[in-house]
N, C-alpha and C positions, 0 to 999 in steps of 0.2 A: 504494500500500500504506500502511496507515494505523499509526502507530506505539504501540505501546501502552507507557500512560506506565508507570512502576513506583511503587508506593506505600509507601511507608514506614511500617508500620502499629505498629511499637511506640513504646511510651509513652514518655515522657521516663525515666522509674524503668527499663524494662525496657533501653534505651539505655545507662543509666550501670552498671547489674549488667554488661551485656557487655563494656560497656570497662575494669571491675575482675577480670573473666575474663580477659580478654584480657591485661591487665597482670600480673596472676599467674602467670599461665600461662610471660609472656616471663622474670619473674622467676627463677620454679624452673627453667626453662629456661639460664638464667646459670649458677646456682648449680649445675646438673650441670656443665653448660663447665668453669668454675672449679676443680670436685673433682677432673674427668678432668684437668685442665690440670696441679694443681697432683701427682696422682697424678703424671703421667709425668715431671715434673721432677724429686719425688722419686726417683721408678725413676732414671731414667739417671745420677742425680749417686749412689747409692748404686751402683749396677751400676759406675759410674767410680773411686771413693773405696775400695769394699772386694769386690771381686770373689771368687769363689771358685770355680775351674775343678768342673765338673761332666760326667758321662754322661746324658744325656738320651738314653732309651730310650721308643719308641712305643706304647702300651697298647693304643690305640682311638682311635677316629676320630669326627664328628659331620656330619652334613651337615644343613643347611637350607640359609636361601638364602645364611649363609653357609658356609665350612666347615671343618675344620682335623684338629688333630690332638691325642689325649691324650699327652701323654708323662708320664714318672717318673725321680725324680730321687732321691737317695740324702743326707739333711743328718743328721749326728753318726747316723747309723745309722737314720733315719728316711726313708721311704719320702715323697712329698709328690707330688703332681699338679699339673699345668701343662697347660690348654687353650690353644694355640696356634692361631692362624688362620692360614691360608695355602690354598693353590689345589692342591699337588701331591700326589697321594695316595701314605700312606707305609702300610708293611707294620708289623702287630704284630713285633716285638723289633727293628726299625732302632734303631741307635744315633747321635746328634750330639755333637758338642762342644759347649759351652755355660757360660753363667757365672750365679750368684744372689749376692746381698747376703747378706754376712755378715749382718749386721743384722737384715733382712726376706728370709728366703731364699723367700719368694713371687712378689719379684720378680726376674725371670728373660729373658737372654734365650740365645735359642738358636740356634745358627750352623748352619741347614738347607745352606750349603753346604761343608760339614765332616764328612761321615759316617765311621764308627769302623767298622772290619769288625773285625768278631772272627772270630779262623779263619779270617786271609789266606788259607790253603792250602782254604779251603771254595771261593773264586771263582774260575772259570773267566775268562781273557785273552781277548777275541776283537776284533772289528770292530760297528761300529754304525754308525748313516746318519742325519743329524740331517734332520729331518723340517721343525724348528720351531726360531727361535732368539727370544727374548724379551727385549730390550735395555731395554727403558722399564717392566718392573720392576723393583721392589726386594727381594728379589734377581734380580738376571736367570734367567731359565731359560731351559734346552734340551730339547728333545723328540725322540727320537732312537728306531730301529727296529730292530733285530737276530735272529735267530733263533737257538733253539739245540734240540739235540736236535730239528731236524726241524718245530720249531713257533715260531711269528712272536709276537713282542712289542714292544711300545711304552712307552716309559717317557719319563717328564717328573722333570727334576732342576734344582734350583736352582745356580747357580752364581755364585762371586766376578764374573768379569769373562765376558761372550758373546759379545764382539768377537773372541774367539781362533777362536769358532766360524763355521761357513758350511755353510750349508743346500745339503741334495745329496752333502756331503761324510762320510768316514768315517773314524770317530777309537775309536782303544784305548776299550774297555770292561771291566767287571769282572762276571762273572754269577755270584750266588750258585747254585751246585748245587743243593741241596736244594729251592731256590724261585724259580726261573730270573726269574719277574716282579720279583723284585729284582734290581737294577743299577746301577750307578756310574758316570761317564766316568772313567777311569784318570786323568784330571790335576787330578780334584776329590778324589784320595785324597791322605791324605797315607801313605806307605809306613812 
């Protein structure tokens, strides 16, 4: 079999344009690094220095390929939005705990394993069957199986620590009434 050679057919000019493409290219490429790097250090050392507890409630939702959640948050009587990425799908009016920067209350983080029931006496106590436990992410999640009124559901919840959890096994739930595909593990509430 005969090897066919490959030919380099641009000019010395068309050569040195690609490698100052190339060069720019890697350059702005830095300089995003750099903005997102020096963004989030900002974020975390403001989120650290001047915190300010907040209700992070769920608007809407977004999916491509990746996908998360809107939530709404309440600063000196103003209303403001936060797209949040994450993998677990949350219901319009779910509520988290959550903290923004005095300072920049744009930045924001929100404690998906901390949910707020409003109207304790709305959720129903029962049993659930964890299906799925997710230890190697951040936050861990659990994936767990329950029915009520007669009809089967599945829910995926982030949780503090999943090591408590084991797959097969059946642990206190919390099932909102009015919208039973909302639910909670009983030990990720705080009462």
């Amino acid at each position: 079999m005969m090897k066919k050679k490959i030919v380099n057919k641009l000019s010395k000019r068309e050569k040195v344009i690609n490698y100052v493409i190339v060069v720019v290219l890697m350059f702005i490429a830095y300089l995003f690094y750099d903005y997102v790097s020096t963004m989030n250090k900002e974020s975390k050392s403001l989120l650290t220095k001047e915190p300010v507890s907040a209700e992070f409630t769920v608007i809407g939702s977004w999916r491509t390929k990746l996908s998360g959640n809107i939530f709404e948050y309440s600063v000196s009587g103003k209303s403001l939005k936060f797209h949040n990425r994450n993998e677990v799908t949350y219901f319009r009016g779910e509520c988290f705990h959550g903290i923004y920067a005095k300072s920049k209350p744009e930045y924001v983080k929100i404690d998906l394993t901390s949910p707020i029931l409003n109207g304790k006496d709305n959720f129903e106590e029962m049993s659930g069957k964890v299906k799925k436990v997710n230890k190697n992410s951040n936050p861990n999640s659990v994936r767990y199986t329950y029915r009520f009124l007669g009809k089967g559901f599945e829910r995926t919840v982030y949780v503090k620590d999943a090591k408590i959890y084991e797959v097969d096994k059946y642990y206190r739930i919390l099932v909102y009434r009015k919208k039973p595909s909302v639910s909670y593990l009983k030990d990720q509430v705080v009462m």
